[in-house]
N, C-alpha and C positions, 0 to 999 in steps of 0.2 A: 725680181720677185714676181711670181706667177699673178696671186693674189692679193687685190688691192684690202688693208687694214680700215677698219673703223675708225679707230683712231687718229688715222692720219689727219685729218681735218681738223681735231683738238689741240693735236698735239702746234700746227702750222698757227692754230688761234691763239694759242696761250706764246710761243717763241715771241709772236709780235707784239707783245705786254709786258716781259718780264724778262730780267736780263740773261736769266740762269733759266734753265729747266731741266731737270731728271725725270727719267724714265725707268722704274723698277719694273722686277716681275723677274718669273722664273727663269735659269738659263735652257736655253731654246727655246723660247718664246718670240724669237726673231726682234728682237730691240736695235741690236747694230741694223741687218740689213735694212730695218724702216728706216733707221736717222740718217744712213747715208744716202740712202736715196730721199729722203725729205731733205738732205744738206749737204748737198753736193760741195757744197761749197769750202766746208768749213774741214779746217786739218782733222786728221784722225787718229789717235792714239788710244791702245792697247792698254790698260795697268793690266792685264793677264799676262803681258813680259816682263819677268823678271826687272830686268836692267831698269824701264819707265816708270816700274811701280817707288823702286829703292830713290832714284834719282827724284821721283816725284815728292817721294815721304823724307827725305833726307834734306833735299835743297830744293825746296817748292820754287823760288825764285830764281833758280838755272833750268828748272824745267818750264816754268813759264816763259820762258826770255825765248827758250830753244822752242817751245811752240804757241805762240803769241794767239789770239784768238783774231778767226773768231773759230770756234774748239767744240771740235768733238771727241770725249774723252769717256770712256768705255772699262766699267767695273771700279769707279771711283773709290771703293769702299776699301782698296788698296793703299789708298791715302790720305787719309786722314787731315794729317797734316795740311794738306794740299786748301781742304778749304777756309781757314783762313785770311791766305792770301788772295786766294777768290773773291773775298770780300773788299779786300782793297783795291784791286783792280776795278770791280764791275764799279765801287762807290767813284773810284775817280772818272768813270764812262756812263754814269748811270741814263744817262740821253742812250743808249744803246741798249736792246735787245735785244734777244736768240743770241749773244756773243757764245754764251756757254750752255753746249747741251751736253748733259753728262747722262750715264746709265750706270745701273748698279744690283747686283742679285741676291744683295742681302739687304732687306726693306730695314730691320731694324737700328742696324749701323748707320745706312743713311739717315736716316731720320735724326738721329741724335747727330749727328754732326751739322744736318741741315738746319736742326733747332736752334745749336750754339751758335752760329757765324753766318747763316744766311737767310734768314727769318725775316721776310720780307721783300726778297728780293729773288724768289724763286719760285717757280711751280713745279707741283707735283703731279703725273701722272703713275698707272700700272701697266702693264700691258700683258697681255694674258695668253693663254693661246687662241687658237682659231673662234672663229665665233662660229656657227654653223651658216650664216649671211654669209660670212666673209667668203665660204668655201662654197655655198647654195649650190652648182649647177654642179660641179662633182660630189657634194655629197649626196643629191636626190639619185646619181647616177651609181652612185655607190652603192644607195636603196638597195633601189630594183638591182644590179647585180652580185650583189655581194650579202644582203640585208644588213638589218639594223646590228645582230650580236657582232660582226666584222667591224662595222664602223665603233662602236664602244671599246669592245680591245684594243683598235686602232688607237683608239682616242683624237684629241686634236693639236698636237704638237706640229709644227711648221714642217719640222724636218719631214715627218710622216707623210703629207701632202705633198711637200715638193716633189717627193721622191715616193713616188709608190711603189716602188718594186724591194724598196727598202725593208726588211724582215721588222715585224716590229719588236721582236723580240732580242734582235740584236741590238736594236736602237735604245731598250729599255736597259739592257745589262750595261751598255758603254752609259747610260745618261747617269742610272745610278752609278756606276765606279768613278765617275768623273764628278759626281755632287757631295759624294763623302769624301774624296780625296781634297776638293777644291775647299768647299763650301761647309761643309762639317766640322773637318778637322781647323778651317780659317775659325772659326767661331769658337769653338768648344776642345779642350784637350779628351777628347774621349780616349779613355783606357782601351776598350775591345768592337771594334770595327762590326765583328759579329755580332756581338750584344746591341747596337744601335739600328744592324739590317733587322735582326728580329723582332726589333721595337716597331720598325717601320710597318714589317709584315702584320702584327698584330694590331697596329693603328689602322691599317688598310678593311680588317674585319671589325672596325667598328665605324668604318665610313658611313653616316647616317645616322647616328646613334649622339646618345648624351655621354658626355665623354664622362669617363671615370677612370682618374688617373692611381687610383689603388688598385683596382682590378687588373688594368696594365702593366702597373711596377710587380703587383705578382706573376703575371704569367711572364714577363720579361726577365724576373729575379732580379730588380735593381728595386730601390730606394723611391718613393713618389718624388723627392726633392730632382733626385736625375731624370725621372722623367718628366717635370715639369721642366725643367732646364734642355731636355731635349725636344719637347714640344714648341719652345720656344724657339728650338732652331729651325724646327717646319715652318712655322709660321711666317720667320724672318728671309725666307729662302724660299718663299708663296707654295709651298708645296702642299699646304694643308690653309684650311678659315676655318676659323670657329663660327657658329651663328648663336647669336646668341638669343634667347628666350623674350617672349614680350609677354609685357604686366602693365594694367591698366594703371597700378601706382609704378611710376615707372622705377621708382628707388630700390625694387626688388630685383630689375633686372642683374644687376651685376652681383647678389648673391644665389643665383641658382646657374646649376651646368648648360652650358651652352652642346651646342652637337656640332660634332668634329664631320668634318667634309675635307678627302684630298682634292686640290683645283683641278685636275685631270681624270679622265675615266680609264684612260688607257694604263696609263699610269696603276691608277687601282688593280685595273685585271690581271697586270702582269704581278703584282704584287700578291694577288690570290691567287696566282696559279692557273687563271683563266686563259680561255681561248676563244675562238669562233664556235668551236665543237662543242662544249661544254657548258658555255654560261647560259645558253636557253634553259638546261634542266638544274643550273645553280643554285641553292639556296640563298645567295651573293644576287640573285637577277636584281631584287628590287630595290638593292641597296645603291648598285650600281647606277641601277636608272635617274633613282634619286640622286645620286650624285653628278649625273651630265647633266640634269634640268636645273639642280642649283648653280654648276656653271654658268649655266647658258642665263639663266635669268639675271645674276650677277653682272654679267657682260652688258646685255638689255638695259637692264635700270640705268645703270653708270652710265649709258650714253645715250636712253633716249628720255627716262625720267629720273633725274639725278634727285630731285630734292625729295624719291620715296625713302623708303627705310625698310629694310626685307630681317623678317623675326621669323622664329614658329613660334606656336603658342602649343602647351600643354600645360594640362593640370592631373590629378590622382585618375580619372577616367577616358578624357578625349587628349584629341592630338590632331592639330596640322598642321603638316612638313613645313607651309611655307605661310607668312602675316604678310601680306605689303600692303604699309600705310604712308598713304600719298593724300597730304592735308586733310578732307575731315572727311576719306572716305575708306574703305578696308578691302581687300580681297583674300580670300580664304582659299588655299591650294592645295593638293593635295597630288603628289606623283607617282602615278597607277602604272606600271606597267601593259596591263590587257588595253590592248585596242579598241574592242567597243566596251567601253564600260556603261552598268546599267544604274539605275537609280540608289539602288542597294550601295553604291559604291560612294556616295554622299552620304551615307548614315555620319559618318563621323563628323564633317562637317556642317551636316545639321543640328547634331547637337551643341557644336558650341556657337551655331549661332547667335542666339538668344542671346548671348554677351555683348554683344555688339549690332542691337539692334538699332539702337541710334544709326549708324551709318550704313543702312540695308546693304550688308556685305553679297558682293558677286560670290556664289560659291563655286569653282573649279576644280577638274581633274588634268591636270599634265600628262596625256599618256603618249602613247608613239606608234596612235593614227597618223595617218600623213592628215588630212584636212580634218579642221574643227567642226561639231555642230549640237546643237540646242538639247540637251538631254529633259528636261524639266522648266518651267518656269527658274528664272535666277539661279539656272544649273545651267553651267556646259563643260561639256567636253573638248578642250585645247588642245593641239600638235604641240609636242616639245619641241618642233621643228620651227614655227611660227609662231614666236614666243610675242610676238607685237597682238595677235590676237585677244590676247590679257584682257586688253586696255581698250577693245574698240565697242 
């Protein structure tokens, strides 16, 4: 593996505590490559073979005999079945840990199986694609030679770095034909394979956006009930997050629309049709951007301040992209595409500050200067690049 992951260190901290651990997150997000090189040790089995998944889900007890731990077991969500007996085992060893590291690319299947049978005796991680750290000295060099619209298309998928000569347009047609085949049709009996690409395509034009799943059952011509049902399958499959909205009562958050973000930009582009050539004069530019900087921020918090909580905030007149409340203080964000942005470019954020004058909120713009610096008193202007500048 070229590139050393963030998470590796998590993931090493949590094996030594808990006997079980998963690792979700999208497929290509490099999950197998990190665990075997973080467990060299430990057997490794497929359930994406046919034969291990059936043998697994059929006679969990001849396949655990036939691979004893300590186990590395890859797309778990193949069998079900399997963790049950997981729980017998690990209770009768429970003095041992890291025995069982498993992965799996549909979050919400695991979940429920990990609620029923191992609730307690496992950790959970995500893992995601690239961070822009993770890639730092090739993506700065990316910059300068390729600019910023190359690196967005690109987006941050493993495969794409490893391999740069790799077209990324090839890598997006095999990733979707390989995610509706695998992972779509594993979850959901969809009737029309086209009906679910164009659902995806018209989710991709409202990356950023407060979802509205009537507007999209219309232009898809399916039912809201099917698209909530297929929303449900991005989400389980980290292809998309919802964010959800912050309200000082907080009981109202979960009755108003959250805004949909897919986890990848590259991803997005290919899905709009974009390229290097054309997304600078896109009407797509700013939605995009916002959608790498809520990546990249997403990544940030989760491992370097876990206990914030990242919202937007809007009401009938203001709006900002991004809330992060981190105990009793706030930052207010906003992801600008223009590079030098000028004060005029905080109007919004200054109007809602007044809400939150209790906790003299930092007001921010994320845009895609390379280095940060001081626009106004309690204004600056952030690199989406150096996203730890947030916080200093």
């Amino acid at each position: 593996m070229r590139y050393n992951r963030d998470l590796s260190g998590k993931i090493r901290e949590l094996s030594a505590h808990f006997p079980a651990l998963v690792v979700t997150g999208a497929r290509q997000t490099g999950k197998t490559t990190l665990l075997r090189e973080l467990f060299p040790e430990h057997t490794y089995v497929s359930l994406d073979l046919p034969a291990d998944a059936q043998m697994a889900e059929e006679s969990p007890e001849t396949f655990l005999s036939k691979y004893p731990p300590p186990l590395l077991l890859d797309e778990v969500q193949y069998a079900p079945a399997l963790f049950r007996h997981l729980k017998v085992l690990i209770d009768a060893q429970r003095e041992k840990n890291g025995e069982f590291i498993l992965t799996g690319s549909q979050k919400f299947t695991l979940m429920k199986e990990v609620s029923e049978s191992l609730a307690g005796r496992i950790a959970l991680l995500e893992l995601e694609t690239f961070s822009v750290h993770e890639v730092e000295a090739d993506f700065l060099e990316s910059l300068e030679t390729d600019g910023m619209a190359s690196i967005l298309c690109r987006g941050l998928y493993p495969g794409l770095w490893d391999n740069r000569e790799l077209p990324r347009s090839d890598f997006f047609r095999s990733y979707l034909a390989t995610y509706i085949e695998r992972d779509v049709r594993q979850i959901l009996n969809i009737s029309s394979l086209r009906d679910f690409d164009r659902f995806m395509r018209v989710c991709a034009t409202r990356s950023g956006q407060l979802l509205n799943k009537t507007d999209i059952a219309k232009e898809v011509g399916v039912s809201p009930k099917t698209i909530n049902d297929w929303l449900s399958v991005l989400e389980a499959s980290n292809q998309i997050v919802l964010l959800e909205p912050y309200f000082k009562n907080t009981g109202k958050r979960v009755v108003k629309s959250p805004k949909l973000y897919f986890t990848d930009c590259g991803l997005l582009t290919f899905l709009l049709g974009l390229n290097k050539e054309n997304l600078l004069v896109s009407s797509h530019l700013g939605a995009v951007w916002q959608t790498f900087v809520f990546s990249e921020l997403r990544k940030y918090l989760f491992l370097h301040h876990p206990e914030s909580t990242l919202w937007f905030y809007r009401d009938q007149l203001k709006e900002a992209d991004f809330l992060i409340h981190q105990g009793d203080t706030i930052l207010l964000a906003d992801a600008k595409w223009k590079e030098i942005p000028n004060e005029k470019g905080f109007e919004s954020l200054i109007s809602i500050h007044s809400f939150f004058e209790e906790c003299s909120p930092k007001l921010t713009l994320i845009t895609s200067t390379k280095k940060s610096f001081p626009v106004a008193e309690n204004r600056v202007a952030v690199s989406g690049f150096h996203l730890s500048e947030l916080f200093d």
